[in-house]
C-alpha positions in Angstrom: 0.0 0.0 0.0 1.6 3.5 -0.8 1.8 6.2 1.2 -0.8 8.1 -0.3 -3.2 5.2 -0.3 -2.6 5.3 3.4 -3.2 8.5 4.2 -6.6 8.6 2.0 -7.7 5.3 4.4 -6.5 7.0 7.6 -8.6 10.7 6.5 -11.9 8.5 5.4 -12.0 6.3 8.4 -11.4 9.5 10.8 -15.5 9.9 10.0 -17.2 6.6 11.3 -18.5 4.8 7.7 -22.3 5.9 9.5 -21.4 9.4 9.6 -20.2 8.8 5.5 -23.2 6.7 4.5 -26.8 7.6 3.5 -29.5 6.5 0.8 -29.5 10.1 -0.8 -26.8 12.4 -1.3 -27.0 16.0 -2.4 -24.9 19.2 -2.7 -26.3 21.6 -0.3 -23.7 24.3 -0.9 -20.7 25.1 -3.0 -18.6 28.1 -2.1 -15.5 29.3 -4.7 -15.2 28.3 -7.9 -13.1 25.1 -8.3 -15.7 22.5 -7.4 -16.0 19.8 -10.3 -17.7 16.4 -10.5 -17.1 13.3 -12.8 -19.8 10.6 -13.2 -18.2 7.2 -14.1 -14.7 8.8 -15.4 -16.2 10.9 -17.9 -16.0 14.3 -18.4 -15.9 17.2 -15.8 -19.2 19.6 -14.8 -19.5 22.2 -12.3 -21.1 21.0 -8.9 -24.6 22.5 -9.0 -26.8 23.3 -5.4 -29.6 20.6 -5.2 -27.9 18.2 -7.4 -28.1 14.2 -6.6 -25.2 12.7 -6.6 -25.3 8.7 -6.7 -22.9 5.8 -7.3 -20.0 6.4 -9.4 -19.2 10.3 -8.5 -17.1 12.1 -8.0 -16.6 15.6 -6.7 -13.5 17.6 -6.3 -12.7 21.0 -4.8 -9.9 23.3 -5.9 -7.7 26.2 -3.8 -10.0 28.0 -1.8 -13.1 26.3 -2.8 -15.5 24.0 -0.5 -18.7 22.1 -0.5 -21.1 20.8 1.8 -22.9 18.0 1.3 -26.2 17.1 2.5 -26.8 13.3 3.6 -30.3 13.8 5.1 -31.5 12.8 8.6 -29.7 16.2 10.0 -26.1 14.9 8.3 -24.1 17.3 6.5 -20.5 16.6 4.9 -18.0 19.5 4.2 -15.2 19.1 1.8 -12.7 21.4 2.3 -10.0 23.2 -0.5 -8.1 20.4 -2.5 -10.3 17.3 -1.4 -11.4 14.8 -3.8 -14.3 11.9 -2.7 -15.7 9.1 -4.7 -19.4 7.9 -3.9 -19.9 4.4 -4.2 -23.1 2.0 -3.6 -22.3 -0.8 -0.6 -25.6 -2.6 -0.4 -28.2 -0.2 -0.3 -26.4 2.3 0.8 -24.0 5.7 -0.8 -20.9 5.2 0.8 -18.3 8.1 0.6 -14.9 7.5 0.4 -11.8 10.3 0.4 -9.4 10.0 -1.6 -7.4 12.9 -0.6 -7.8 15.9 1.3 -10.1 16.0 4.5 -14.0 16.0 5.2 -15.9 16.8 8.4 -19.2 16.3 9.9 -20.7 19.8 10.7 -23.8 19.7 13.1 -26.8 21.9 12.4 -25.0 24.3 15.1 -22.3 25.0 13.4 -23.8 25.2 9.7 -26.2 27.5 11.2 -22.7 29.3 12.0 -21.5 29.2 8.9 -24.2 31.3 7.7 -26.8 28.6 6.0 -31.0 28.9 6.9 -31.1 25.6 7.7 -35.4 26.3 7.0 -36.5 23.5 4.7 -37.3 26.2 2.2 -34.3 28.4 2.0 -31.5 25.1 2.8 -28.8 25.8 0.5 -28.6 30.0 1.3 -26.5 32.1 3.3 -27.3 35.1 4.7 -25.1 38.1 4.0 -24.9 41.4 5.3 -28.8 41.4 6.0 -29.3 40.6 2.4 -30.1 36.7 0.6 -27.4 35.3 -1.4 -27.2 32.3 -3.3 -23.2 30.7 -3.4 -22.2 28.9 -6.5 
């Protein structure tokens, strides 16, 4: 096993595999402009707010670029700058795996923190200076 492959295992099992695993996977937020996805190895697309993301994904940021995924059931997954993850189905199940860089489990505290209405309605805005702003 290489060094790198090592490092990728130690960063993805740092999240328990519950805390990585859900039956629906969307982007909830993408903030800078170096977040790209691949489906299946094929060419690269912007991450878009809302989309579903299923097996065979993947989604990479750049320098100073992040995004947050939402897993339902409350479960959010931020990718911070220079991360790459692959989703992949394990039974019935989306299973994220990193393959470098570093996720983390934000609670609703702490994306409510970060800015985000975490209101069914408005998920996926942030609040600035008093005003509505859509990121992306």
């Amino acid at each position: 096993m290489s060094l790198g492959v090592k490092i990728a295992v130690a960063i993805a099992t740092k999240i328990a595999e519950k805390d990585r695993t859900a039956t629906n996977i969307r982007i909830f937020e993408v903030k800078g402009t170096d977040v790209m996805m691949t489906k299946g190895g094929k060419a690269s697309f912007s991450a878009d707010v809302g989309r579903a993301l299923g097996n065979g994904y993947t989604v990479t940021t750049g320098k100073n670029s992040y995004c947050w995924l939402d897993m339902g059931e409350k479960k959010w997954i931020k990718m911070d700058q220079n991360t790459q993850i692959q989703i992949d189905k394990k039974l019935m199940q989306l299973v994220i795996s990193v393959l470098k860089g570093s996720i983390s489990n934000p609670t609703e505290a702490e994306m409510k923190k970060e800015g985000f209405n975490m209101e069914p309605e408005l998920r996926g805005t942030r609040a600035s200076n008093s005003a509505l702003a859509i990121l992306g």
